[in-house]
mmCIF file of the N, C-alpha and C atoms, coordinates in Angstrom:
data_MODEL
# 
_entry.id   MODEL 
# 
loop_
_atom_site.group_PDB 
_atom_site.id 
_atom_site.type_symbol 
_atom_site.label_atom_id 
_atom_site.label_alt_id 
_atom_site.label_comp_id 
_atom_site.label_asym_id 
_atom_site.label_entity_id 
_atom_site.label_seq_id 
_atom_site.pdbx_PDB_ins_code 
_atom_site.Cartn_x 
_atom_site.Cartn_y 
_atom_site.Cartn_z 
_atom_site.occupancy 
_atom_site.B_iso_or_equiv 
_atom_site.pdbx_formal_charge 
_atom_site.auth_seq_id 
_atom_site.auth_comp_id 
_atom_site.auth_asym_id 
_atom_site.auth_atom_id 
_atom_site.pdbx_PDB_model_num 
ATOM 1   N N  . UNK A 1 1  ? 23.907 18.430  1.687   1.00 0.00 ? 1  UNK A N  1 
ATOM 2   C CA . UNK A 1 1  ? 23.005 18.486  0.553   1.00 0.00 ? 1  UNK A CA 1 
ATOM 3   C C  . UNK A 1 1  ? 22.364 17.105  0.399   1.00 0.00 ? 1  UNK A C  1 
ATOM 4   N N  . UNK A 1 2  ? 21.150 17.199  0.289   1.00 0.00 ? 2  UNK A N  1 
ATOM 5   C CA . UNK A 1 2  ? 20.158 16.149  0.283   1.00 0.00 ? 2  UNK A CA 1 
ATOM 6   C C  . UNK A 1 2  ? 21.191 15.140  -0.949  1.00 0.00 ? 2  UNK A C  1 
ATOM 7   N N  . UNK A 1 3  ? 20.403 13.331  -0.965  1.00 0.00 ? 3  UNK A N  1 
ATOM 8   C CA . UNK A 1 3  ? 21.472 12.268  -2.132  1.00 0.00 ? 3  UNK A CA 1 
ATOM 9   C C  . UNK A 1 3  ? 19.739 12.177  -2.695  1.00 0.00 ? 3  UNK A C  1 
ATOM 10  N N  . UNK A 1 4  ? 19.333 11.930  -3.645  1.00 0.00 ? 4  UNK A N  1 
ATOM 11  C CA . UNK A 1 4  ? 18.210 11.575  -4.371  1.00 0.00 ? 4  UNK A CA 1 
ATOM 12  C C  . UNK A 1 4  ? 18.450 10.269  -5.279  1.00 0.00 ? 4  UNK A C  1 
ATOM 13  N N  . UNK A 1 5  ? 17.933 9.658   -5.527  1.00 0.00 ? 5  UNK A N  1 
ATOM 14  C CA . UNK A 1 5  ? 17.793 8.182   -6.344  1.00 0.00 ? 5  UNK A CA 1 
ATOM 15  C C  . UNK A 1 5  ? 16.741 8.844   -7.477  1.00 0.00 ? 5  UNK A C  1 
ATOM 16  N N  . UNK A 1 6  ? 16.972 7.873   -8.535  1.00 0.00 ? 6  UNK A N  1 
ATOM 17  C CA . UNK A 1 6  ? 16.604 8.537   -9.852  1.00 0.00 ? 6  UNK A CA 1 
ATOM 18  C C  . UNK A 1 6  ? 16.913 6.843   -10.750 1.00 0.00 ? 6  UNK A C  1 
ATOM 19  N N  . UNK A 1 7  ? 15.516 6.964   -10.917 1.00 0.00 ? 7  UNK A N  1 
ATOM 20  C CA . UNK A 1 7  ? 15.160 5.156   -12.333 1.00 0.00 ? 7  UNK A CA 1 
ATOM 21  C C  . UNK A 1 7  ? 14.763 5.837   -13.764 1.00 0.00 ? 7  UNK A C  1 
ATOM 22  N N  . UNK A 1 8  ? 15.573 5.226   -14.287 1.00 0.00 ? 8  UNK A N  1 
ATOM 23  C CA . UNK A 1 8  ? 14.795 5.751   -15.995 1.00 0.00 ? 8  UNK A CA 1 
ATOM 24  C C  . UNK A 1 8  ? 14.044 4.359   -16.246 1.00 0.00 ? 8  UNK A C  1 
ATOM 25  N N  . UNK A 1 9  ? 12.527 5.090   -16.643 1.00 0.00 ? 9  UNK A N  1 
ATOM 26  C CA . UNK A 1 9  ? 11.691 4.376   -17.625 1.00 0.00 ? 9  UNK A CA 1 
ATOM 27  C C  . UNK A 1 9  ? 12.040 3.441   -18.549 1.00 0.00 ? 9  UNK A C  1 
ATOM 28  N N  . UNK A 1 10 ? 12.685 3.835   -19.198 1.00 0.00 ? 10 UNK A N  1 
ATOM 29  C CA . UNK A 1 10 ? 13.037 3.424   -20.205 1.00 0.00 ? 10 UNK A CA 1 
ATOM 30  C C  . UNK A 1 10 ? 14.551 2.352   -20.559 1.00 0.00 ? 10 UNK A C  1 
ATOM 31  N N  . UNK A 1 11 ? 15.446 2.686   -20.139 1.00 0.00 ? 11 UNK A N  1 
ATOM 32  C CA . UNK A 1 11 ? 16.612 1.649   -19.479 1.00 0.00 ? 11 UNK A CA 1 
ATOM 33  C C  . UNK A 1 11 ? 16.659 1.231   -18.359 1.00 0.00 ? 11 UNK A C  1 
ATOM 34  N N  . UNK A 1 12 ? 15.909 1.295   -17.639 1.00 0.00 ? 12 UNK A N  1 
ATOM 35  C CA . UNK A 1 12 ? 15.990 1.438   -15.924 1.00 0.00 ? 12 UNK A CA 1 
ATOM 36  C C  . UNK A 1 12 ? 17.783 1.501   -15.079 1.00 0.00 ? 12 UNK A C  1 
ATOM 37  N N  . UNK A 1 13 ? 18.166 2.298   -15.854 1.00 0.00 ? 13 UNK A N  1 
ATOM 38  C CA . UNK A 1 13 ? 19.840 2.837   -15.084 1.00 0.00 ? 13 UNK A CA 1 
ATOM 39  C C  . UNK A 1 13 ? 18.943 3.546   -13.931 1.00 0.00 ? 13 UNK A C  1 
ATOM 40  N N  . UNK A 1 14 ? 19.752 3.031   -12.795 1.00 0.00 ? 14 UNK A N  1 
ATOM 41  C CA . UNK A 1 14 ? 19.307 3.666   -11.115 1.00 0.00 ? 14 UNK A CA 1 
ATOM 42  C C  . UNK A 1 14 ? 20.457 4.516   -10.834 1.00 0.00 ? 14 UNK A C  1 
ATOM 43  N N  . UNK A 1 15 ? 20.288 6.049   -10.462 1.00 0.00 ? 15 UNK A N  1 
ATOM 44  C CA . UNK A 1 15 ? 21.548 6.591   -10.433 1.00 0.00 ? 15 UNK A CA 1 
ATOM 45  C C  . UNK A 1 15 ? 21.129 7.573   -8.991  1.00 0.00 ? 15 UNK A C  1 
ATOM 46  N N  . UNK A 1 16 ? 22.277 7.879   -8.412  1.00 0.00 ? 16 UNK A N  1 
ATOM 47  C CA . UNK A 1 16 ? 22.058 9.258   -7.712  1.00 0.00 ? 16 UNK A CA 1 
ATOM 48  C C  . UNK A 1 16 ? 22.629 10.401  -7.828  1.00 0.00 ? 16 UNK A C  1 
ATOM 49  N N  . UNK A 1 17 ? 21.744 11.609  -7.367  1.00 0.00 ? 17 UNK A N  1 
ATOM 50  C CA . UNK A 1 17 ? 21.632 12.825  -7.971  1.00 0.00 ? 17 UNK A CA 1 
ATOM 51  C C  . UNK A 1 17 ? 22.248 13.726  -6.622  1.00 0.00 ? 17 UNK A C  1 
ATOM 52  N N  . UNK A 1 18 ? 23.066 14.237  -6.324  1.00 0.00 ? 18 UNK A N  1 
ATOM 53  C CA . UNK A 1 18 ? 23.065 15.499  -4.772  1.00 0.00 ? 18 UNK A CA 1 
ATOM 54  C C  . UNK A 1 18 ? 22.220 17.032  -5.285  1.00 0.00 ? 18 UNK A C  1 
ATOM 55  N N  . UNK A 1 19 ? 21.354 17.150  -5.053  1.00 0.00 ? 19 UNK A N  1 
ATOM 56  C CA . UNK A 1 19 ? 20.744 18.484  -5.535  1.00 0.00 ? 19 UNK A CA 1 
ATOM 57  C C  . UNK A 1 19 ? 20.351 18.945  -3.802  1.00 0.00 ? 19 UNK A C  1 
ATOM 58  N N  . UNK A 1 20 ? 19.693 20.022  -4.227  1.00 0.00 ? 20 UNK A N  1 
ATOM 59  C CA . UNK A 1 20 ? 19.378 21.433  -3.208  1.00 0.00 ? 20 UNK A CA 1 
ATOM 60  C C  . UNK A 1 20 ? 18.083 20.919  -3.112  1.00 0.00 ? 20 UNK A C  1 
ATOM 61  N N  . UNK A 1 21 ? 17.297 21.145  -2.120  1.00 0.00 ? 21 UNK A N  1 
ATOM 62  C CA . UNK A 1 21 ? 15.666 20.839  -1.617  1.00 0.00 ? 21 UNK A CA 1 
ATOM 63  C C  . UNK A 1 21 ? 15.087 21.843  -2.473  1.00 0.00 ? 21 UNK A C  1 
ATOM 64  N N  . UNK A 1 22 ? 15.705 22.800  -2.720  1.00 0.00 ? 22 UNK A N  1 
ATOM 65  C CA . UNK A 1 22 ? 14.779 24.029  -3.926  1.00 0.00 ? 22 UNK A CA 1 
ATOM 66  C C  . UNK A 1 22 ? 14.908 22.949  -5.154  1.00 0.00 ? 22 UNK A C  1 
ATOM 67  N N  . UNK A 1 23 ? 15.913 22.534  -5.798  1.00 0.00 ? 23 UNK A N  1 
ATOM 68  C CA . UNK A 1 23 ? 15.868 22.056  -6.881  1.00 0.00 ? 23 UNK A CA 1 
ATOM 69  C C  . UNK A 1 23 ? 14.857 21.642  -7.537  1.00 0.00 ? 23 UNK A C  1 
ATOM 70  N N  . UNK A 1 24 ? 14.690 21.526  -8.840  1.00 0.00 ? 24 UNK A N  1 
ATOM 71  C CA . UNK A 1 24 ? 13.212 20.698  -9.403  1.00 0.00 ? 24 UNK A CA 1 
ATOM 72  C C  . UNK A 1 24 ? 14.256 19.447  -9.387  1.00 0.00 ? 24 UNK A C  1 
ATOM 73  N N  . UNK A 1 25 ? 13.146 18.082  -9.499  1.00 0.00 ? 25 UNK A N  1 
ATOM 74  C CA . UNK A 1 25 ? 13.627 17.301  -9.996  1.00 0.00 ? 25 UNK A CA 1 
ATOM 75  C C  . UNK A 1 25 ? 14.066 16.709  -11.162 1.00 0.00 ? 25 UNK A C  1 
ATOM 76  N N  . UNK A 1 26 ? 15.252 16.146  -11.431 1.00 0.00 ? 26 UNK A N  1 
ATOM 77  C CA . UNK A 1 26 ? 15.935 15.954  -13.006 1.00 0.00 ? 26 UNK A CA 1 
ATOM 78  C C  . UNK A 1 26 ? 14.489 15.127  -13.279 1.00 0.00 ? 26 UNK A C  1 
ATOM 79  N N  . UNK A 1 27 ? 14.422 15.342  -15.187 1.00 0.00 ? 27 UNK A N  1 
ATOM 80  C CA . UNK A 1 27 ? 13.758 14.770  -16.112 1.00 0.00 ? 27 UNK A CA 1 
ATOM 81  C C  . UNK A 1 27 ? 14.279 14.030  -17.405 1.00 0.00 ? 27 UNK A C  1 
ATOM 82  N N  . UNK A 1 28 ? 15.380 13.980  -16.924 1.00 0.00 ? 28 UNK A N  1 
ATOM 83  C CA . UNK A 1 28 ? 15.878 13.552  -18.174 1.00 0.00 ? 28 UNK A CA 1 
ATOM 84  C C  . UNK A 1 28 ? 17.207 12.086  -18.432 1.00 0.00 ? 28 UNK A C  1 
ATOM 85  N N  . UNK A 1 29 ? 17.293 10.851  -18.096 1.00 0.00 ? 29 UNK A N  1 
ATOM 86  C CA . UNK A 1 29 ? 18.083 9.917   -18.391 1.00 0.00 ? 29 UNK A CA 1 
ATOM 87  C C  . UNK A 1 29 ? 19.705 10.680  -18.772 1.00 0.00 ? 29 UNK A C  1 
ATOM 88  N N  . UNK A 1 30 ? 20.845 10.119  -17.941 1.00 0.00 ? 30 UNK A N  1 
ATOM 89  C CA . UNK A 1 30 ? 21.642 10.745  -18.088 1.00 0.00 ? 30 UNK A CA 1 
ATOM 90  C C  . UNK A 1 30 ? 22.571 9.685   -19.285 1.00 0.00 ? 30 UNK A C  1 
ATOM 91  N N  . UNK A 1 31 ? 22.199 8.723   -19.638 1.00 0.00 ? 31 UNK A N  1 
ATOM 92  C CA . UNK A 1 31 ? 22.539 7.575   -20.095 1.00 0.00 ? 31 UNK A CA 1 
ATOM 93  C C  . UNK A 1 31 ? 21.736 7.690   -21.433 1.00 0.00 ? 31 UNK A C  1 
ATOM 94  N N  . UNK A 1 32 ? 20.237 7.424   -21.597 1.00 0.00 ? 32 UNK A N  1 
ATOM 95  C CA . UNK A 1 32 ? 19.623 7.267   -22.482 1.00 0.00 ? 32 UNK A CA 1 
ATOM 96  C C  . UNK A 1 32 ? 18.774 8.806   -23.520 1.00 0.00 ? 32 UNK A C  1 
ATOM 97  N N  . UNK A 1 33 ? 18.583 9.572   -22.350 1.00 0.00 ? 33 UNK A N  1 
ATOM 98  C CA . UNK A 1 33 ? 17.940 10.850  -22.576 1.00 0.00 ? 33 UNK A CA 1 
ATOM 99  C C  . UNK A 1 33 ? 16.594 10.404  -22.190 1.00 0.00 ? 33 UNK A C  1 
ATOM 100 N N  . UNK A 1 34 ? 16.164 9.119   -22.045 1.00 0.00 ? 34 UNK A N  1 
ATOM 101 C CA . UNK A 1 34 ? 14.898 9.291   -21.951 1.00 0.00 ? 34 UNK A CA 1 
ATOM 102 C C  . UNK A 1 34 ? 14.040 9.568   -20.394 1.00 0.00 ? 34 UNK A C  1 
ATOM 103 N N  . UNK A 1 35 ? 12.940 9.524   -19.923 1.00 0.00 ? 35 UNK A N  1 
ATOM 104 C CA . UNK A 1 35 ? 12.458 10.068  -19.046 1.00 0.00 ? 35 UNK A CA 1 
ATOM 105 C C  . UNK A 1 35 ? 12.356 9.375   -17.494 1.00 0.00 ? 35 UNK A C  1 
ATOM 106 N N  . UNK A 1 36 ? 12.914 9.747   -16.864 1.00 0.00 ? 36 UNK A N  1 
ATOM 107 C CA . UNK A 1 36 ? 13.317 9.180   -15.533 1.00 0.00 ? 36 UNK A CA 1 
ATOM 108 C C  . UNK A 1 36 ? 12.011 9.854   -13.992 1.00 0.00 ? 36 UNK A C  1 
ATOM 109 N N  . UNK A 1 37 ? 12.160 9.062   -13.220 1.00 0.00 ? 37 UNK A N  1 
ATOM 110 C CA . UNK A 1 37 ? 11.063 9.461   -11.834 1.00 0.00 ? 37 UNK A CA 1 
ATOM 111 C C  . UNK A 1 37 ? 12.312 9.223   -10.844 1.00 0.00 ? 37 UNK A C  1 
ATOM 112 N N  . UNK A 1 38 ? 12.277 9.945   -9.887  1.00 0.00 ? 38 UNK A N  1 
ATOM 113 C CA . UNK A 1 38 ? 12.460 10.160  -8.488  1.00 0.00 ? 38 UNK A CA 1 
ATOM 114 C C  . UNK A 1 38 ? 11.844 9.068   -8.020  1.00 0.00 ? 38 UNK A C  1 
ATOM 115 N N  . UNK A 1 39 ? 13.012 7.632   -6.632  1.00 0.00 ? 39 UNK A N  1 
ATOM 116 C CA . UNK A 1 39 ? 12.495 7.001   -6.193  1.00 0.00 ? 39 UNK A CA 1 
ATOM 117 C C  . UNK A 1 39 ? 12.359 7.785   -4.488  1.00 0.00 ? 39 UNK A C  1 
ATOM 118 N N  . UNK A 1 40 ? 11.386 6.940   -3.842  1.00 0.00 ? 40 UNK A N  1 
ATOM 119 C CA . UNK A 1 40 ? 11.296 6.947   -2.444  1.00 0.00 ? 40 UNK A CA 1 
ATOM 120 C C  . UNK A 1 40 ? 12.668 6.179   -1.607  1.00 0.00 ? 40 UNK A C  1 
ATOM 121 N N  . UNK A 1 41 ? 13.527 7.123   -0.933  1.00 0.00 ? 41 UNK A N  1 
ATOM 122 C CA . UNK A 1 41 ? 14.371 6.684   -0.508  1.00 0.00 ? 41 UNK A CA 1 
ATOM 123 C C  . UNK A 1 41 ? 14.470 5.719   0.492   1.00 0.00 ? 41 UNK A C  1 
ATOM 124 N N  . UNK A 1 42 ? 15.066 4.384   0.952   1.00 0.00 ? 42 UNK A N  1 
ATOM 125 C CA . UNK A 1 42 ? 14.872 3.812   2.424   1.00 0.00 ? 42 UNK A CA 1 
ATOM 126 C C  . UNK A 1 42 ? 16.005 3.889   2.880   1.00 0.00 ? 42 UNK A C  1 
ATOM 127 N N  . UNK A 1 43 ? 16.688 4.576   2.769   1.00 0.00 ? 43 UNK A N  1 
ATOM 128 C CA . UNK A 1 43 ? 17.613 4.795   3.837   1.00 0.00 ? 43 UNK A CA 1 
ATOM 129 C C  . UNK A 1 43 ? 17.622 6.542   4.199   1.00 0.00 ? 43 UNK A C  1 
ATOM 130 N N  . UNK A 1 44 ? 17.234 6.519   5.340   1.00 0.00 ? 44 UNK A N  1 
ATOM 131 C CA . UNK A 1 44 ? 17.613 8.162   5.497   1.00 0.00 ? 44 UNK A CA 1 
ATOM 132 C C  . UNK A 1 44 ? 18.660 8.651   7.059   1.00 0.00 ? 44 UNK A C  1 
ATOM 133 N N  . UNK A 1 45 ? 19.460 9.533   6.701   1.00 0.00 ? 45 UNK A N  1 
ATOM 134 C CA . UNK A 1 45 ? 20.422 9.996   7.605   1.00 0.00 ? 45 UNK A CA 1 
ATOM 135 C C  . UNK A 1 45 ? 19.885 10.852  8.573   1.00 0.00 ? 45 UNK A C  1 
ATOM 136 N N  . UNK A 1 46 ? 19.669 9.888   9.515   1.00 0.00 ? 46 UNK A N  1 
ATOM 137 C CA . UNK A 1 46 ? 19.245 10.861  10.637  1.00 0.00 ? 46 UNK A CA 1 
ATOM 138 C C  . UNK A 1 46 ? 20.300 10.945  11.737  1.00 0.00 ? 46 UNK A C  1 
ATOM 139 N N  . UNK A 1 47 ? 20.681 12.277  12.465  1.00 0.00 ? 47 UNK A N  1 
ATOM 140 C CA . UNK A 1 47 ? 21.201 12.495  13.085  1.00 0.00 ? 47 UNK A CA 1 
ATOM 141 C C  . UNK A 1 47 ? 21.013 12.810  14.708  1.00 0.00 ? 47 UNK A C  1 
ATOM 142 N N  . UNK A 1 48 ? 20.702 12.393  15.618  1.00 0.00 ? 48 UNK A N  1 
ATOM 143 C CA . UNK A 1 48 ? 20.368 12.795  16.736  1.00 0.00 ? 48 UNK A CA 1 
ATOM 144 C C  . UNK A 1 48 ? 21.540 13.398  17.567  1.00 0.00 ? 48 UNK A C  1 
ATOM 145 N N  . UNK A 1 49 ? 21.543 15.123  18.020  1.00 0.00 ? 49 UNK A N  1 
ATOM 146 C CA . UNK A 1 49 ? 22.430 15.369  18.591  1.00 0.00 ? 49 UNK A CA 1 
ATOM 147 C C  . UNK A 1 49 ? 21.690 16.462  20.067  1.00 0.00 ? 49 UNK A C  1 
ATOM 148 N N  . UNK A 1 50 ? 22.337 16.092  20.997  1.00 0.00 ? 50 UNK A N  1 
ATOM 149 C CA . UNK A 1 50 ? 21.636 16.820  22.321  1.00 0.00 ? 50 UNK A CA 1 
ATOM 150 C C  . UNK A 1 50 ? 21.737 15.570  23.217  1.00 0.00 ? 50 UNK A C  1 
ATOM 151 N N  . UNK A 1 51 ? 21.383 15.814  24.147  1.00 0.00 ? 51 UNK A N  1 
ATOM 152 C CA . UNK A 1 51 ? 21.086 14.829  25.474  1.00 0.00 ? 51 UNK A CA 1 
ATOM 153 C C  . UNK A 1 51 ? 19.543 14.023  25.019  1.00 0.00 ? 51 UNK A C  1 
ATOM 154 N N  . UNK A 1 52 ? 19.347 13.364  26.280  1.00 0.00 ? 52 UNK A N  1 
ATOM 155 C CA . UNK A 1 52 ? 18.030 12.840  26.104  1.00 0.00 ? 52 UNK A CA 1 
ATOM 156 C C  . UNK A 1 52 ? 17.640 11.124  24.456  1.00 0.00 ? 52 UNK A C  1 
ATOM 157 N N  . UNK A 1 53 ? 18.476 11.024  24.163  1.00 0.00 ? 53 UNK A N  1 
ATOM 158 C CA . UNK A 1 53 ? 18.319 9.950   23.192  1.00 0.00 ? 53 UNK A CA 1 
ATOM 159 C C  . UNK A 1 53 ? 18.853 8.629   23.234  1.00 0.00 ? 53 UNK A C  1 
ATOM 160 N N  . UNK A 1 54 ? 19.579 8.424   24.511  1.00 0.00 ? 54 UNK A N  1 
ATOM 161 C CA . UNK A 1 54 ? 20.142 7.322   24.888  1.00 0.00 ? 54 UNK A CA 1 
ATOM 162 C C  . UNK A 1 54 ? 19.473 6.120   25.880  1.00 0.00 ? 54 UNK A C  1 
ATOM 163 N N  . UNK A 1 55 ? 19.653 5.197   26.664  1.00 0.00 ? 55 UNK A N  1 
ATOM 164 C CA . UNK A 1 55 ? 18.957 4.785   27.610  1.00 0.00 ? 55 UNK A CA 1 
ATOM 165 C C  . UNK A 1 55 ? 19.885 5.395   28.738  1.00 0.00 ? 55 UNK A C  1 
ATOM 166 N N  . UNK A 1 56 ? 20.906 5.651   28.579  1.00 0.00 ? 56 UNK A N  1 
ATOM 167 C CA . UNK A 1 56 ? 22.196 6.094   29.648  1.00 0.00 ? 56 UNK A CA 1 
ATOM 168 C C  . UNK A 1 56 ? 21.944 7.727   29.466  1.00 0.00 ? 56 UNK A C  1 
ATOM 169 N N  . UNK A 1 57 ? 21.067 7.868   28.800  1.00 0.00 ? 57 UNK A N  1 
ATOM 170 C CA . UNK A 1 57 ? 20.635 9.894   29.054  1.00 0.00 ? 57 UNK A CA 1 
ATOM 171 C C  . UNK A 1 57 ? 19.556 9.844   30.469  1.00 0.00 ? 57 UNK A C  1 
ATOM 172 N N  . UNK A 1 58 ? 19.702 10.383  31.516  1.00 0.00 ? 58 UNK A N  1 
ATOM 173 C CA . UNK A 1 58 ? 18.799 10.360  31.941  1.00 0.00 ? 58 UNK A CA 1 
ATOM 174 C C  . UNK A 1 58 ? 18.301 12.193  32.284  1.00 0.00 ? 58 UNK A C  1 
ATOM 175 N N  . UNK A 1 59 ? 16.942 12.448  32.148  1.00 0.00 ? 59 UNK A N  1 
ATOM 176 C CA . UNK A 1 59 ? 16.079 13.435  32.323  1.00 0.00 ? 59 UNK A CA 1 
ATOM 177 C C  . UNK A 1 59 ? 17.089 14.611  33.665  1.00 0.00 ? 59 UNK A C  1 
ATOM 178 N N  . UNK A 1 60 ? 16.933 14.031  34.676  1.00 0.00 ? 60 UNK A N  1 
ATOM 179 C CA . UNK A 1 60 ? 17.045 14.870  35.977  1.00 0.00 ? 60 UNK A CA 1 
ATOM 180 C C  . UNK A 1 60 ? 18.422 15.266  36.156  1.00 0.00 ? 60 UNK A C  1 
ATOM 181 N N  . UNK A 1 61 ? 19.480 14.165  35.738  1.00 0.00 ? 61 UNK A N  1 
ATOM 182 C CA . UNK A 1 61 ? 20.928 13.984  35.891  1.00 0.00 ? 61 UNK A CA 1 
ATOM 183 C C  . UNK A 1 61 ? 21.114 12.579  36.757  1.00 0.00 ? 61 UNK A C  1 
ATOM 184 N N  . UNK A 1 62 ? 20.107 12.087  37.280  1.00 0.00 ? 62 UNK A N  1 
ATOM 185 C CA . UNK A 1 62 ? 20.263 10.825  37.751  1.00 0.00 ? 62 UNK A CA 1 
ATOM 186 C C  . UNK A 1 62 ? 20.749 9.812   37.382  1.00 0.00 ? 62 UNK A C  1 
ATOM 187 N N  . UNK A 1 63 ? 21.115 8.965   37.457  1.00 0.00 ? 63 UNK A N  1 
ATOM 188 C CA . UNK A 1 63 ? 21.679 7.228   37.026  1.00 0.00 ? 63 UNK A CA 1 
ATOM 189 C C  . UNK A 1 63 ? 20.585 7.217   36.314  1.00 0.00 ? 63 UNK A C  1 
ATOM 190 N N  . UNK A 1 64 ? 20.228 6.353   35.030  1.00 0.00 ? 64 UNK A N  1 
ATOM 191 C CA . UNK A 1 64 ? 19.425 5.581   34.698  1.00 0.00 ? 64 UNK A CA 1 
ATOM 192 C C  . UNK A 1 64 ? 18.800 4.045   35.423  1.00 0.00 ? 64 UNK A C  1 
ATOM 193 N N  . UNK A 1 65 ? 17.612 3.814   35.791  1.00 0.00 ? 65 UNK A N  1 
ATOM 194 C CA . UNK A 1 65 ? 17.204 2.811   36.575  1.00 0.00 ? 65 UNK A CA 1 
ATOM 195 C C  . UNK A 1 65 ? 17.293 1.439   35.938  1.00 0.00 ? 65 UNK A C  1 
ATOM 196 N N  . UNK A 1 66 ? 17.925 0.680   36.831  1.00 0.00 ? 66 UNK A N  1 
ATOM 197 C CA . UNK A 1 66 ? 18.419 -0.917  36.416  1.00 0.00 ? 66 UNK A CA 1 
ATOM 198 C C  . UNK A 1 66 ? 17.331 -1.787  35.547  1.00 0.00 ? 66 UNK A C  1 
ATOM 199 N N  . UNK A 1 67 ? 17.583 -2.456  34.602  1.00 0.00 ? 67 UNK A N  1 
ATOM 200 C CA . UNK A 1 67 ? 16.761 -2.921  33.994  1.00 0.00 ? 67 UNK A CA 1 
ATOM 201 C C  . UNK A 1 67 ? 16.575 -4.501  34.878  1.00 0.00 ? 67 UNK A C  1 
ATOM 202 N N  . UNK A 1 68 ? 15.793 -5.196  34.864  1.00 0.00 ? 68 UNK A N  1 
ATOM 203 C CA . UNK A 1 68 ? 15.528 -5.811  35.809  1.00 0.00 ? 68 UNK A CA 1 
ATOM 204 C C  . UNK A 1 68 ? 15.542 -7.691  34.841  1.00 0.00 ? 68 UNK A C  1 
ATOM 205 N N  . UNK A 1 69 ? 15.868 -8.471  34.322  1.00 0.00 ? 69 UNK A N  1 
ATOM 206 C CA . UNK A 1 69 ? 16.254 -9.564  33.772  1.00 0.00 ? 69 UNK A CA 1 
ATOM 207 C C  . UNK A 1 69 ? 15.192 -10.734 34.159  1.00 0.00 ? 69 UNK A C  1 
# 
């Protein structure tokens, strides 16, 4: 389940939220009551799983070619 970041206007308490991608977003200061925005996250969890994402993945099944110094 998605982590969301959440600033109130008004106290600026920074909190996080786990909601559903359907979810609306909270409106409401869980601290103050007053009115809070959704930040832009910089950290995001990305997962890469399969072949092909390494420098030691190689395409054909071959060795990967020597890097040269």
């Amino acid at each position: 389940m998605p982590r969301y970041d959440y600033k109130c206007s008004d106290c600026e308490h920074v909190f996080e939220a786990a909601q559903s991608i359907k979810d609306e977003p909270l409106r409401i200061c869980p601290e103050c009551k007053g009115p809070i925005r959704r930040l832009i996250s910089k950290n995001v969890g990305i997962a890469f799983k399969g072949g092909g994402f390494y420098v030691t993945d190689a395409k054909d099944g071959s060795k990967p070619a020597e890097s040269s110094k």
